[in-house]
GUDOVO-845626 format. One line per field, with one value per residue (C-alpha): x, y negated, z negated; residue number from 1. Coordinates in Angstrom, 3 decimals. Example, Ala and Ser with C-alpha at 12.3 -4.5 7.8 and 13.67 -1.06 7.14 Angstrom:
<nodes>
east: 12.300/13.670 $
north: 4.500/1.060 $
up: -7.800/-7.140 $
num: 1/2 $
</nodes>
This chain:
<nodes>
east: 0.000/3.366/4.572/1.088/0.804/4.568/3.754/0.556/2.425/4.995/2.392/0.765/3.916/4.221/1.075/1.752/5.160/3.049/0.796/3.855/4.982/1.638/0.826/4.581/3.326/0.134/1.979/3.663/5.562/8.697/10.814/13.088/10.658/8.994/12.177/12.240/9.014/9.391/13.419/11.051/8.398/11.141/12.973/9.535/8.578/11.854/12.504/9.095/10.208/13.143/11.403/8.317/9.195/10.580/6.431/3.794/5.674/5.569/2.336/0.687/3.131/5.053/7.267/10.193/9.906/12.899/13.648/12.654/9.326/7.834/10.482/7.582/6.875/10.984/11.120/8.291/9.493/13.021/11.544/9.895/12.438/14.473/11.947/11.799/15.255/15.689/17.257/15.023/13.246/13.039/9.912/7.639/3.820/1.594/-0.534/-3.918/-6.710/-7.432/-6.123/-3.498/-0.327/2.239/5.658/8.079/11.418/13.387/14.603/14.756/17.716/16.580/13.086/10.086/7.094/4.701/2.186/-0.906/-1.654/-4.902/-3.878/-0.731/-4.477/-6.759/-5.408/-4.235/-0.279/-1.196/-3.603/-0.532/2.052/0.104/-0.208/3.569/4.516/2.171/4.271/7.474/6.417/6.257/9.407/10.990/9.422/10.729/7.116/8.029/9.976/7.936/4.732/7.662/7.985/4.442/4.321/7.052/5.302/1.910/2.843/4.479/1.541/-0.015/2.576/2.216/-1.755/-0.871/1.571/-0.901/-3.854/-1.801/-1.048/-4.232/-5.360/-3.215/-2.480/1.491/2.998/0.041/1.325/-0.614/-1.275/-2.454/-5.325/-5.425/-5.864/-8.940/-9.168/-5.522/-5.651/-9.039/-6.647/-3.990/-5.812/-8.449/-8.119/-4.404/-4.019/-7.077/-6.067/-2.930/-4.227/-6.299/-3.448/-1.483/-4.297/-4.306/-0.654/-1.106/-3.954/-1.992/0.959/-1.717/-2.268/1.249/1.971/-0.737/0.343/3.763/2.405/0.871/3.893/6.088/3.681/2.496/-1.188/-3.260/-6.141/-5.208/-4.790/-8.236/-8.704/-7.044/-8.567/-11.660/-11.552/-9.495/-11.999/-14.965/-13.306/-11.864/-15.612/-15.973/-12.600/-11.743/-7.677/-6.763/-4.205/-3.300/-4.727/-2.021/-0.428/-3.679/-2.038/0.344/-1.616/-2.936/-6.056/-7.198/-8.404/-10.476/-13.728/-14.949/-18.144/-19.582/-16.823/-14.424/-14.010/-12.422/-9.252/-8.742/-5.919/-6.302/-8.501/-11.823/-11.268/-13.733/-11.824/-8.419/-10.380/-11.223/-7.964/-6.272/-8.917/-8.222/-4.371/-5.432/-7.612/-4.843/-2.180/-4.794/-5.045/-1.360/-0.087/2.113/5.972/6.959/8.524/11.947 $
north: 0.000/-2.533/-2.006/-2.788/-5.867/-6.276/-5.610/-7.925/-10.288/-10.223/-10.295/-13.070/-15.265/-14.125/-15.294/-18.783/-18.807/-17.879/-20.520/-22.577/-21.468/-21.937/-25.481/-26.343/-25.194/-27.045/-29.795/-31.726/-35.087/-36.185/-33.263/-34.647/-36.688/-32.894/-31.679/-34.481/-33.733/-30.417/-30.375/-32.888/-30.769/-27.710/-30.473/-31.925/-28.162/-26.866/-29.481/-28.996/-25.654/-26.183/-28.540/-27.226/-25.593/-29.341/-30.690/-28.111/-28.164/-31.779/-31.834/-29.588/-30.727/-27.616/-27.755/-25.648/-23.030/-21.811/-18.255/-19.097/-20.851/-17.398/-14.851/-11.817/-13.393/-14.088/-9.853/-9.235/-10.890/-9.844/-5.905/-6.602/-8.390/-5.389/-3.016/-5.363/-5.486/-8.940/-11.527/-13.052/-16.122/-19.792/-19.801/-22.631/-23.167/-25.699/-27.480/-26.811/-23.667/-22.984/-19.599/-19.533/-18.676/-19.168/-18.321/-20.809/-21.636/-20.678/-17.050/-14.742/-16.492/-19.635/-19.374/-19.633/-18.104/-20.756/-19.989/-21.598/-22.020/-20.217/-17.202/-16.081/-16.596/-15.021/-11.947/-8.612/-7.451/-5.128/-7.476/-10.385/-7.924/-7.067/-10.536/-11.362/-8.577/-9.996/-13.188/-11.203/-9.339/-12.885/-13.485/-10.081/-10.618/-13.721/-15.543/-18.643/-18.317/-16.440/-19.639/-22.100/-20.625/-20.258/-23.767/-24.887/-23.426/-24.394/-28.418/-27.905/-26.893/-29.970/-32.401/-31.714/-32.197/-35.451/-36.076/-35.240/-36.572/-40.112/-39.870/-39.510/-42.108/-44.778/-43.223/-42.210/-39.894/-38.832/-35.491/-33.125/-30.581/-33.417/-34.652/-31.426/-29.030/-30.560/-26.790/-26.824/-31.072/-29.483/-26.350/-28.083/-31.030/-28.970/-25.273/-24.579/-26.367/-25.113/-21.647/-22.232/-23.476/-19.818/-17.924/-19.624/-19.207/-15.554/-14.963/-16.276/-14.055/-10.870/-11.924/-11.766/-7.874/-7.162/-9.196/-7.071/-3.912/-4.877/-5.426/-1.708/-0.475/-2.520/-1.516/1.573/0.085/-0.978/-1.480/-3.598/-6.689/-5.379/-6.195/-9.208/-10.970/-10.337/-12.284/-15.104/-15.244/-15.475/-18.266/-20.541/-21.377/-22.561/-24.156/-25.213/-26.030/-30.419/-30.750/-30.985/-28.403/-28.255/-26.456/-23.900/-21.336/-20.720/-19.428/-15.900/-16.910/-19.680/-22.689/-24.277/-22.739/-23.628/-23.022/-22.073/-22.742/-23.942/-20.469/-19.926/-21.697/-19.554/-18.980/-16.290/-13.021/-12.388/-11.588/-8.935/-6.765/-7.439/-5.489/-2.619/-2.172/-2.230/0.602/2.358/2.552/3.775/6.561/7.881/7.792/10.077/12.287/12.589/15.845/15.544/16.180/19.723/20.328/21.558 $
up: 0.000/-0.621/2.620/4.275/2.642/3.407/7.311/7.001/6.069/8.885/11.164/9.774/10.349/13.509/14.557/13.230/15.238/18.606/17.206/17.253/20.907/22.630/20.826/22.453/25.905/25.622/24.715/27.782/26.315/25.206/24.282/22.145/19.893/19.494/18.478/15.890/14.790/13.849/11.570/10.190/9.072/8.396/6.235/4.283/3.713/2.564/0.532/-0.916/-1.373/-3.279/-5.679/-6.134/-9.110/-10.815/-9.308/-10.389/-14.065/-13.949/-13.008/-15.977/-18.234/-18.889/-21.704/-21.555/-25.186/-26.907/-28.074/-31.610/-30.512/-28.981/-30.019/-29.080/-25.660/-24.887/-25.524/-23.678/-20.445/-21.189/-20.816/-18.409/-16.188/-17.237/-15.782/-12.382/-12.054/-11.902/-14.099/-16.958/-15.487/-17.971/-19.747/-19.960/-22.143/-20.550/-23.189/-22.519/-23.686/-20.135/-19.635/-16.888/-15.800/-12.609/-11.566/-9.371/-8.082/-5.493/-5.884/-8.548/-9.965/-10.637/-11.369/-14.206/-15.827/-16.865/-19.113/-20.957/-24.575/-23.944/-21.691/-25.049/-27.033/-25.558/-24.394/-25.870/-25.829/-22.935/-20.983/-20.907/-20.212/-17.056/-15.947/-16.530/-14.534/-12.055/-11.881/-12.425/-8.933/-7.292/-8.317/-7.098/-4.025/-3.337/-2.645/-2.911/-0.026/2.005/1.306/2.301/5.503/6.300/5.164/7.210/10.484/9.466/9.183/12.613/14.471/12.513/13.423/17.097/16.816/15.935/18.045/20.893/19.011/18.580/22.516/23.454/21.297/22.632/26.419/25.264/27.844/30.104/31.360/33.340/30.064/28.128/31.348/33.059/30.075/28.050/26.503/25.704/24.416/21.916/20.864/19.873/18.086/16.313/16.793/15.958/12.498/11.500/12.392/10.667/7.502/7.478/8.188/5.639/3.186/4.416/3.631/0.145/-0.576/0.904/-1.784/-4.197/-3.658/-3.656/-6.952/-8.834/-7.369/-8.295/-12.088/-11.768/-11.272/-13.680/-16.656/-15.414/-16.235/-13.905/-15.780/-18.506/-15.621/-14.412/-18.086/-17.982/-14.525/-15.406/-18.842/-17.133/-14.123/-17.058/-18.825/-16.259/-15.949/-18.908/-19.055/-16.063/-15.396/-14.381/-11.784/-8.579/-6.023/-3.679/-6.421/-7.462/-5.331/-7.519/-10.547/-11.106/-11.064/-8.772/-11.069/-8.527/-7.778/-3.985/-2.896/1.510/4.035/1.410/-0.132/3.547/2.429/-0.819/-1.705/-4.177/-2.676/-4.572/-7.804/-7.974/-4.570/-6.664/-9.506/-6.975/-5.931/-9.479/-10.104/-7.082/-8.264/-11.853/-10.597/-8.299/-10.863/-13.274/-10.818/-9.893/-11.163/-14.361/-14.228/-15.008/-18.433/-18.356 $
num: 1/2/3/4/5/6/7/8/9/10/11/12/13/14/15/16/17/18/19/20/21/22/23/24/25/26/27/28/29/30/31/32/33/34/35/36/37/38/39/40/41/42/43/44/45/46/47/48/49/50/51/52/53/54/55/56/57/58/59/60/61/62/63/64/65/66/67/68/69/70/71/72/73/74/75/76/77/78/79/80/81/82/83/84/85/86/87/88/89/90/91/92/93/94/95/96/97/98/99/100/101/102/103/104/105/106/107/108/109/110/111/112/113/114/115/116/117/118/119/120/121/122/123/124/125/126/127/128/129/130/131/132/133/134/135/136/137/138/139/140/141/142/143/144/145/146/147/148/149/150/151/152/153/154/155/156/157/158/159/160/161/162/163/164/165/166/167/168/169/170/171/172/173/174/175/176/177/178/179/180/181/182/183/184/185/186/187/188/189/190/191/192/193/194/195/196/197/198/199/200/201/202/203/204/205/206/207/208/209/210/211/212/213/214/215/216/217/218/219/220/221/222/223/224/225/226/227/228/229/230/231/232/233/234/235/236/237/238/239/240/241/242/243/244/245/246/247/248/249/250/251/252/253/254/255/256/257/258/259/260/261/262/263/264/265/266/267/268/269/270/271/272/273/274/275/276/277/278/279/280/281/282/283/284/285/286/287/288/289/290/291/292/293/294 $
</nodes>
């Protein structure tokens, strides 16, 4: 199941570099100012990248704890980094009831588990190991890189919609693909961002899978973060999480709550199919034959 979501996710990046390569072709202008255009959407998206971890803790107000502060929670993700194989991540507590959590930074060597008051208070010793494992997987799996990509492709395809969008706007560089192709001016103005903001949404929510089948494995308990989504889901309703929503898809649990055609730019898949598929993996490790004894 890994290496599907793996391959899905491939895939999905391919399709937003053919998105890439047919919005070029579309797009008949000035060759160099596209070139400009996009090192300066790979530059605004890696560097967004590389400093996203500095904004979203800003941004909640994360403040970094000390061994002493949490000594159980500093073991807890110590064993459990020990079981991912990767180094221990900083560890910061956002001041606020709302139950949450998120992991950033740029690879698994310079990165951090953030976590809520509410989500150390709420659940059980079980229930948050599953959901630190869950961000721990994120980190193995080098996430954060893989959204900066999709990120960087995704405000390509949007800087050349405006780049053709501004053109036809104000008559710039009337070449035949932007007068002769009305089907190919409409793709590349409406069609392709909007198909690469789904396909970036889609990306995030394949992550998602892999992060909580990487928790499944870590703990070797599926079902206490079936436990554990299903009491954050309940109480982010009453308790909603402040801040800025280019950042929500970082959390384990996606603190906004969009309603009709929003819920198509999700980034977090349905809680409820996320809960199938944890149970899924429990039932098929009970029924996995136990080791032999020697």
């Amino acid at each position: 199941m890994f290496g599907i979501n793996q391959l899905r996710t491939v895939a999905l990046l391919g399709l937003l570099s053919g998105l890439i390569v047919l919005a070029g072709y579309y797009l008949i202008g000035n060759e160099t100012g596209l070139l400009i255009g996009l090192v300066i959407a790979a530059f605004t998206s890696v560097s967004s990248w590389y400093f996203s971890d500095q904004a979203a803790l800003a941004t909640y107000r994360a403040q970094p704890i000390a061994r002493d502060q949490a000594p159980e929670l500093y073991d807890t993700v110590q064993r459990l980094s020990d079981r991912a194989g990767i180094p221990m991540p900083k560890l910061f507590v956002i001041p606020t009831d709302s139950p949450n959590a998120f992991a950033t930074g740029r690879d698994p060597d310079h990165s951090t588990i953030a976590v809520t008051q509410g989500i150390v208070k709420l659940l059980s010793k079980d229930e948050l190991d599953g959901v630190l494992a869950h961000e721990l997987t994120h980190v193995k799996n080098r996430d954060t890189l893989i959204q900066a990509v999709a990120g960087t492709l995704a405000g390509a395809i949007t800087y050349l919609g405006q780049i053709l969008t501004f053109g036809a706007l104000f008559g710039a560089g009337g070449g035949r693909g932007r007068q002769g192709n009305p089907l190919g001016v409409l793709f590349l103005i409406v069609l392709a961002p909007l198909s690469a903001s789904l396909i970036q949404m889609a990306i995030s929510r394949t992550r998602e899978f892999a992060a909580d089948q990487g928790s499944a494995e870590i703990t070797g308990n599926p079902l206490a973060l079936v436990s554990a989504l299903q009491k954050l889901e309940e109480l982010k309703q009453q308790m909603p999480l402040q801040g800025n929503p280019a950042f929500s898809h970082l959390f384990i649990v996606n603190p906004l709550n969009p309603q009709g055609l929003q819920s198509l730019f999700l980034t977090h898949p349905p809680t409820e199919d996320r809960i199938r598929k944890l149970k899924e993996l429990a039932q098929q490790d009970s029924q996995s034959p136990e080791p032999s004894a020697v």
